[in-house]
Backbone as CSV, one residue per row, in Angstrom:
resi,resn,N_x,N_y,N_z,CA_x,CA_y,CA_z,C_x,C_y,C_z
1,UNK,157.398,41.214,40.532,156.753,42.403,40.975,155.296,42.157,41.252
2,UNK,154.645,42.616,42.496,153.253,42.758,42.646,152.816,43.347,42.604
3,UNK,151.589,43.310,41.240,150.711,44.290,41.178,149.632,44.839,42.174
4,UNK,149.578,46.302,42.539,148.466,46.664,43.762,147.467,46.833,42.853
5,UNK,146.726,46.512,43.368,145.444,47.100,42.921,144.495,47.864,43.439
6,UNK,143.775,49.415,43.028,143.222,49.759,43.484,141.773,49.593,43.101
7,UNK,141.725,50.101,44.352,139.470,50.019,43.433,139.028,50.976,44.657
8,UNK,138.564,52.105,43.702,137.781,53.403,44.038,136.205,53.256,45.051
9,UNK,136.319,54.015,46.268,135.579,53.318,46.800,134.372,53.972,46.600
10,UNK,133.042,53.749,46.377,132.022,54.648,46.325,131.990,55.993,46.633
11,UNK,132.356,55.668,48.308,132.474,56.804,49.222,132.526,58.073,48.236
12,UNK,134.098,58.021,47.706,135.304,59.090,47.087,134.374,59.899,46.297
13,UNK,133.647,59.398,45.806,133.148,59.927,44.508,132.245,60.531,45.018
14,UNK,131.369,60.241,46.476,130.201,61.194,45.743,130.103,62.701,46.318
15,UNK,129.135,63.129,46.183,128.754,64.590,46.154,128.167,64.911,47.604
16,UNK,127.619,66.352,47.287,127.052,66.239,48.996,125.244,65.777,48.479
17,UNK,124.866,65.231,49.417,123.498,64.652,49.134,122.529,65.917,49.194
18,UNK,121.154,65.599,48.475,119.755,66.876,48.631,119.956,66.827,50.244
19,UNK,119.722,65.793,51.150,119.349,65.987,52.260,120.945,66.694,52.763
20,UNK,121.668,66.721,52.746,122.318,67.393,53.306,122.483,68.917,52.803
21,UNK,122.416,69.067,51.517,122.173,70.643,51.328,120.860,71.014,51.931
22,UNK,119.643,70.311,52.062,118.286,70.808,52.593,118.799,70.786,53.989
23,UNK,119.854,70.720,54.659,120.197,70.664,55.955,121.051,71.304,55.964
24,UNK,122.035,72.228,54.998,122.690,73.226,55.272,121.014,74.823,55.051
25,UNK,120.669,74.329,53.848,119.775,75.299,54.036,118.965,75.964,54.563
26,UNK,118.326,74.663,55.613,117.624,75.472,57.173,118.583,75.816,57.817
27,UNK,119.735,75.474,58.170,121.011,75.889,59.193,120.888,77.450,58.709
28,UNK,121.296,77.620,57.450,121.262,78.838,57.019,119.935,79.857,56.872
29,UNK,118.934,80.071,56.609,117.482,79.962,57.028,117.335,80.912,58.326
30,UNK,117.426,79.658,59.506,117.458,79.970,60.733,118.804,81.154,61.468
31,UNK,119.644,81.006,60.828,120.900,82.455,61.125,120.449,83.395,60.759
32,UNK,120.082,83.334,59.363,119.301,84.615,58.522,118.040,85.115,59.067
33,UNK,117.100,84.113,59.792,115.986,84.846,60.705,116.594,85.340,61.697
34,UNK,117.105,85.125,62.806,117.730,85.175,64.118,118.195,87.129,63.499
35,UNK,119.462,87.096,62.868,119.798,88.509,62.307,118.850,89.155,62.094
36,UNK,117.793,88.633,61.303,116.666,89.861,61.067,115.997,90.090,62.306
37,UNK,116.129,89.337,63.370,114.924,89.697,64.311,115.337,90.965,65.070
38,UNK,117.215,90.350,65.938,118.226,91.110,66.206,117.729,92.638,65.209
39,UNK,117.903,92.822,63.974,117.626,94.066,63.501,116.396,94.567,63.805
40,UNK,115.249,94.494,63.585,113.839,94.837,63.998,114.018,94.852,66.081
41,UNK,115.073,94.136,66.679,114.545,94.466,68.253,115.050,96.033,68.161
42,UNK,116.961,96.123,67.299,117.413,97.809,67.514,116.788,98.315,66.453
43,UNK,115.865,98.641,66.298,114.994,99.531,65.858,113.656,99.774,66.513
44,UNK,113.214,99.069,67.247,112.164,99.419,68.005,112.887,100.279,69.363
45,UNK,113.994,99.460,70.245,115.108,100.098,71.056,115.187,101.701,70.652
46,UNK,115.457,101.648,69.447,115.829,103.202,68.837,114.945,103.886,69.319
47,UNK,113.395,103.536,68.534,112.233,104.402,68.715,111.969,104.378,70.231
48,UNK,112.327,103.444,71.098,111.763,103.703,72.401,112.904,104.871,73.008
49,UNK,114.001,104.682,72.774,115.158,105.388,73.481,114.989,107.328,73.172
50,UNK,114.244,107.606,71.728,113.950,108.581,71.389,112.548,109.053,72.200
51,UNK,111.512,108.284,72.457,110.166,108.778,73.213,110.354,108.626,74.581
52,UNK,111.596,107.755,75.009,112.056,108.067,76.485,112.487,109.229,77.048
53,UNK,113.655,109.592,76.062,114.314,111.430,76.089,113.247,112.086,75.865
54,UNK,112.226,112.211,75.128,111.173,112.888,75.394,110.120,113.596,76.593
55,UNK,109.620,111.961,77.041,109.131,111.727,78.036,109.828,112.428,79.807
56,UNK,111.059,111.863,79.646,112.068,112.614,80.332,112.082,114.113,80.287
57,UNK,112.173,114.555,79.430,112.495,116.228,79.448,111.107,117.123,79.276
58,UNK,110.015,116.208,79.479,108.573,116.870,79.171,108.303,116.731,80.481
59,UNK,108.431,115.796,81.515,108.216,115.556,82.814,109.196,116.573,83.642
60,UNK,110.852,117.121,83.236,111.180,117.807,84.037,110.788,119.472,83.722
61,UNK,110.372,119.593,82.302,109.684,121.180,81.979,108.287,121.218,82.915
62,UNK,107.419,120.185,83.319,106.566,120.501,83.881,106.898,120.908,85.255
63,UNK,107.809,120.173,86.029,108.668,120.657,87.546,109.233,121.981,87.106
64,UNK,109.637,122.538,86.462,110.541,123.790,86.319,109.447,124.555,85.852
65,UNK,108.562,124.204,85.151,107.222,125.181,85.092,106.308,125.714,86.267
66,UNK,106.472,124.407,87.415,105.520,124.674,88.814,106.194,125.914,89.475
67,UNK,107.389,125.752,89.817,108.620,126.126,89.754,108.407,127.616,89.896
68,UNK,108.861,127.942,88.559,108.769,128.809,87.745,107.410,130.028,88.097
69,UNK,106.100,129.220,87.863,105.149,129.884,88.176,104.844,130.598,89.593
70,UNK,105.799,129.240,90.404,105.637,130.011,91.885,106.640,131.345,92.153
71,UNK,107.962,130.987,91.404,108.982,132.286,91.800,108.482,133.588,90.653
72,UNK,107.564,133.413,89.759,107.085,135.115,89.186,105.529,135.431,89.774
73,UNK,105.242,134.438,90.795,103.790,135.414,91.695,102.988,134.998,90.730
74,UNK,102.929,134.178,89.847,101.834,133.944,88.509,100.555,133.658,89.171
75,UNK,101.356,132.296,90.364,100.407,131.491,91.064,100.586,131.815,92.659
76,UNK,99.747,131.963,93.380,99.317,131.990,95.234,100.319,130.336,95.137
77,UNK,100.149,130.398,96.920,100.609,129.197,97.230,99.369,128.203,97.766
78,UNK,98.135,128.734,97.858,97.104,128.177,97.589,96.557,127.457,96.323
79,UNK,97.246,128.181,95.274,96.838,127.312,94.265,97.583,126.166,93.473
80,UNK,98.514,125.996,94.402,99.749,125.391,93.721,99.074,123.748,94.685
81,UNK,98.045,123.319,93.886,97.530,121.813,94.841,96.581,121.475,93.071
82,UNK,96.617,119.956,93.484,95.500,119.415,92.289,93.942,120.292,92.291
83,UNK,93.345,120.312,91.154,92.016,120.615,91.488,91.098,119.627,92.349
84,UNK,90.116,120.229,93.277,89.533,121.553,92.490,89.806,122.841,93.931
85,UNK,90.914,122.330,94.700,91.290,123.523,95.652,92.640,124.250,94.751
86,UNK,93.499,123.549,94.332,94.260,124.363,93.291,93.800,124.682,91.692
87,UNK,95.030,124.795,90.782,94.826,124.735,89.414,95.085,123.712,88.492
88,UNK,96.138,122.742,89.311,96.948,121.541,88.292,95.683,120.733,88.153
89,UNK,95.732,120.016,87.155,94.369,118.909,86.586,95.130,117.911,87.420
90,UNK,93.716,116.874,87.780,94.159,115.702,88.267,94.164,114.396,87.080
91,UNK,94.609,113.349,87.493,94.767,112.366,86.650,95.510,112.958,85.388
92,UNK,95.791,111.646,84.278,96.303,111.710,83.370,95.501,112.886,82.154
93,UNK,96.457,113.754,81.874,95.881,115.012,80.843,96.861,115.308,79.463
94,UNK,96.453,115.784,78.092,97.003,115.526,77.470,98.370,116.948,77.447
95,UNK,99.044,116.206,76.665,100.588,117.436,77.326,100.517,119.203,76.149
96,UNK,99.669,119.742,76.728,99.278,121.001,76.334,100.672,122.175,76.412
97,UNK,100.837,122.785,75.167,101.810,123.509,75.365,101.467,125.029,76.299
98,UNK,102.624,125.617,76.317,102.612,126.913,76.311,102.335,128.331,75.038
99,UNK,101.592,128.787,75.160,101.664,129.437,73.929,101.672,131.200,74.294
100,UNK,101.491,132.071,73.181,102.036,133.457,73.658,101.051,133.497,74.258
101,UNK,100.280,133.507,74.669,99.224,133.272,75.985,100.154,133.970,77.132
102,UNK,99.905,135.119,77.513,100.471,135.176,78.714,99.495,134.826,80.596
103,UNK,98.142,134.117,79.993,97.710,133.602,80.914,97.990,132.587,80.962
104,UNK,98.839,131.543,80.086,99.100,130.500,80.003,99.789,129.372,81.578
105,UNK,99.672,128.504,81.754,100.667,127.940,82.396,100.377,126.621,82.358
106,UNK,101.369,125.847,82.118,101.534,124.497,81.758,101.086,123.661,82.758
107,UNK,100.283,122.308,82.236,100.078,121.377,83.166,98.281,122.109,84.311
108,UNK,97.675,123.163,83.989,96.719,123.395,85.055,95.712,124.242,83.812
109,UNK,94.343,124.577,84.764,93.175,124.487,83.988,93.663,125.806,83.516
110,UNK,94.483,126.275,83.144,94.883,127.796,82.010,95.908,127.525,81.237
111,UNK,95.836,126.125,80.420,97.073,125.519,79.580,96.095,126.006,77.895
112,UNK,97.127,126.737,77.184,96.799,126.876,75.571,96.155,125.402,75.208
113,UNK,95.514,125.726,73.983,94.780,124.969,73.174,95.721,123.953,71.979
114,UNK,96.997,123.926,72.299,97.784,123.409,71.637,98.742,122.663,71.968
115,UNK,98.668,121.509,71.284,99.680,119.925,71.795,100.670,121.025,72.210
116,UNK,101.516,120.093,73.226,103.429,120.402,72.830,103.657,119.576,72.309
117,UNK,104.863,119.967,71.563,106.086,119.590,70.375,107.485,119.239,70.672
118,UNK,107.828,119.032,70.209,109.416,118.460,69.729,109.588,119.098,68.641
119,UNK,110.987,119.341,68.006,111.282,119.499,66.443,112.181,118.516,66.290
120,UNK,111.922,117.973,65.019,112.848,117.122,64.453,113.636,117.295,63.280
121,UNK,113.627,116.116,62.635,114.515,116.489,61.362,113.909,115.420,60.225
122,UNK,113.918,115.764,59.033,113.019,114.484,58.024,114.406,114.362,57.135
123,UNK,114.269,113.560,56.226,115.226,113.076,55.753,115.959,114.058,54.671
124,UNK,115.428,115.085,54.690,116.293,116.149,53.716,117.011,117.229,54.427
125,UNK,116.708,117.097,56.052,117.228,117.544,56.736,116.401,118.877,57.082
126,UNK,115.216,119.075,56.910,114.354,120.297,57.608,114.108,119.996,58.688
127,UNK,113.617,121.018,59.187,113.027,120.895,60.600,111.908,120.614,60.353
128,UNK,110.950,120.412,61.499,109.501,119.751,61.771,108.744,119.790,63.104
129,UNK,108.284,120.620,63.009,107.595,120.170,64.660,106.737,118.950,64.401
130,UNK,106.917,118.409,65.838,106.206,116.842,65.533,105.376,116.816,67.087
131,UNK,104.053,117.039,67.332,103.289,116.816,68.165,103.019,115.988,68.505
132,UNK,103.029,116.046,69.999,102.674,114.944,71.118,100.914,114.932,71.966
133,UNK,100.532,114.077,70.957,98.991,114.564,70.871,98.377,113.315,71.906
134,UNK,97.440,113.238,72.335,96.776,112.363,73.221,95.711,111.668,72.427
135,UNK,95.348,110.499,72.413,96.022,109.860,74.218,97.819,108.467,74.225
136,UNK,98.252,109.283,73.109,99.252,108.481,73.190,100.613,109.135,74.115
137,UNK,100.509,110.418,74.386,101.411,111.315,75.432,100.443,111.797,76.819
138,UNK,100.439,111.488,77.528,99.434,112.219,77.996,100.971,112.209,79.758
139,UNK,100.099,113.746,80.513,101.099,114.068,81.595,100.264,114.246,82.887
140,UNK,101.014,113.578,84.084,100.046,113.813,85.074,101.140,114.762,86.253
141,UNK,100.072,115.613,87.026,100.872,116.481,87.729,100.254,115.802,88.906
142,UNK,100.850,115.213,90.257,100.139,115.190,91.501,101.126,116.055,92.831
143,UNK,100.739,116.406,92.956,100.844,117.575,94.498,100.145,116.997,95.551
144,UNK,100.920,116.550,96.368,100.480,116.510,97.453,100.946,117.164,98.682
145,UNK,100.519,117.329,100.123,101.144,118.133,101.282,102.016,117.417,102.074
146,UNK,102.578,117.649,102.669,103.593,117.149,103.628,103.472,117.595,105.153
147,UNK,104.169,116.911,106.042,104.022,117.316,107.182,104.069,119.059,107.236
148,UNK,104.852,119.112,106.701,105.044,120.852,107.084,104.177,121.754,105.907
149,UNK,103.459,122.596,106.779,102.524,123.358,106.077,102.987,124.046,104.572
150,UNK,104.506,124.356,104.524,105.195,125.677,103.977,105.723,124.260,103.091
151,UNK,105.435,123.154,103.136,106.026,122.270,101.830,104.901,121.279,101.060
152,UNK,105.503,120.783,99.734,104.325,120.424,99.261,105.466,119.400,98.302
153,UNK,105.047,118.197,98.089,105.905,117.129,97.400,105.127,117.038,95.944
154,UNK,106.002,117.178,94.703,105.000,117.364,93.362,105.782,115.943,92.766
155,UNK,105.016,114.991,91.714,105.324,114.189,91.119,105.104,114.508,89.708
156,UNK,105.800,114.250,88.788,105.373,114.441,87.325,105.318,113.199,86.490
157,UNK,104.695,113.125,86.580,104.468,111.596,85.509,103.939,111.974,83.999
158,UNK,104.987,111.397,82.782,104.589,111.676,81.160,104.190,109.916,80.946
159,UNK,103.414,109.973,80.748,102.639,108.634,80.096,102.798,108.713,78.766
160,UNK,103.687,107.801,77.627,103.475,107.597,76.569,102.953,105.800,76.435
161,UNK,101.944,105.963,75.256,101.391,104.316,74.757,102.008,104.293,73.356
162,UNK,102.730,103.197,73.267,103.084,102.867,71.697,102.323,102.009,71.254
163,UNK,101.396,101.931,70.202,100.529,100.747,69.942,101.388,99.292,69.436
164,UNK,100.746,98.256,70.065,100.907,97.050,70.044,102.269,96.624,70.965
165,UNK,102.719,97.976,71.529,103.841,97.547,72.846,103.450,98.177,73.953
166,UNK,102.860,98.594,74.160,102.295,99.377,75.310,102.194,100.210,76.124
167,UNK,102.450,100.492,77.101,102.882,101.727,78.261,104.087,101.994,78.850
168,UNK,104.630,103.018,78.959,105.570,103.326,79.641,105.421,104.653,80.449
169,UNK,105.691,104.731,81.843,105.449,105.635,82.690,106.991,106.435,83.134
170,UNK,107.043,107.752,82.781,108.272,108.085,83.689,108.209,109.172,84.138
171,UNK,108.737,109.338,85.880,108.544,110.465,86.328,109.397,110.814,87.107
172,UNK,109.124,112.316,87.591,110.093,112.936,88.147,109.953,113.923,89.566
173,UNK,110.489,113.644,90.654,109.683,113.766,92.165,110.635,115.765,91.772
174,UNK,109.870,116.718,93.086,110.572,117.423,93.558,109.995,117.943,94.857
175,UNK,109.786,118.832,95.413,109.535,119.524,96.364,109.692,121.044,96.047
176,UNK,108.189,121.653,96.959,108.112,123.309,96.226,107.714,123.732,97.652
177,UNK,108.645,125.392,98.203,108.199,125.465,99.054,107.137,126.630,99.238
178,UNK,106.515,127.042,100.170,105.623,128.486,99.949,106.526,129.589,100.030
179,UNK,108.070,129.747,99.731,108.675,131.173,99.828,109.669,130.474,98.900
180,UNK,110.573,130.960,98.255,111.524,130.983,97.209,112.778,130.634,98.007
């Protein structure tokens, strides 16, 4: 009979080396940053997607306000132009509400003394008005004329600045005519 003989080869025995766990550990490291960043981009996403709907529906209340002012006689059709031949402010202005003011009208030199708002919700679930104060909201109205006397092309632009990301512009075209 022949005896086999074995003999254990180093290899078998050993373990995983420091350098190779210090090389699973950046592997792992680097996944675990990557995920966190991924989390911090949808959360900024969030906050922008919320001051976008904002921005959006503050730019079309100012069109439905021009609007508006022209079909209750508030405003001539002379005054429905930027200053200083109409009433709308020119350039960027901060987004002034409406208030029981019944001289009030949004967006022109007879706007209340008070931000507009949003309401929200805080974590116990109340409400909140949460003001859109300048110069981080600010709204621009431009009117201009068109070929035809009896039309006038209005743009609404809501300017919000988020600090350390910057500007975002969004607006919303319509057309207003001098009769309803």
């Amino acid at each position: 009979m022949k005896k086999l003989f074995c003999r254990k080869s180093a290899v078998e025995d050993k373990g995983f080396t420091l350098v190779e766990v210090l090389i699973a550990m950046v592997i792992m490291t680097v996944g675990l940053l990557m995920v966190l960043a991924l989390f911090a981009k949808g959360l900024s996403a969030t906050q922008f997607a919320q001051q976008d709907m904002i921005a959006k529906q503050k730019a079309r209340e100012q069109l439905e306000a021009i609007y508006a002012s022209r079909n209750d006689s508030r405003v001539t059709w002379a005054n429905i132009q930027n200053t200083p031949a109409g009433i709308y402010m020119t350039g960027y202005n901060p987004l002034y509400a409406v208030t029981d003011s019944s001289t009030d009208i949004m967006g022109t030199t007879f706007h209340g003394a008070a931000f507009d708002s949003f309401v929200s919700r805080t974590g116990s679930g109340a409400f909140v008005p949460v003001f859109l104060t300048s110069p981080q909201w600010q709204r621009q109205v431009l009117i201009t004329n068109t070929l035809d006397p009896n039309l006038r092309q209005i743009t609404v632009s809501v300017q919000v600045i988020t600090p350390g990301l910057g500007v975002r512009t969004y607006s919303v075209n319509g057309e207003i005519a001098n009769a309803q």
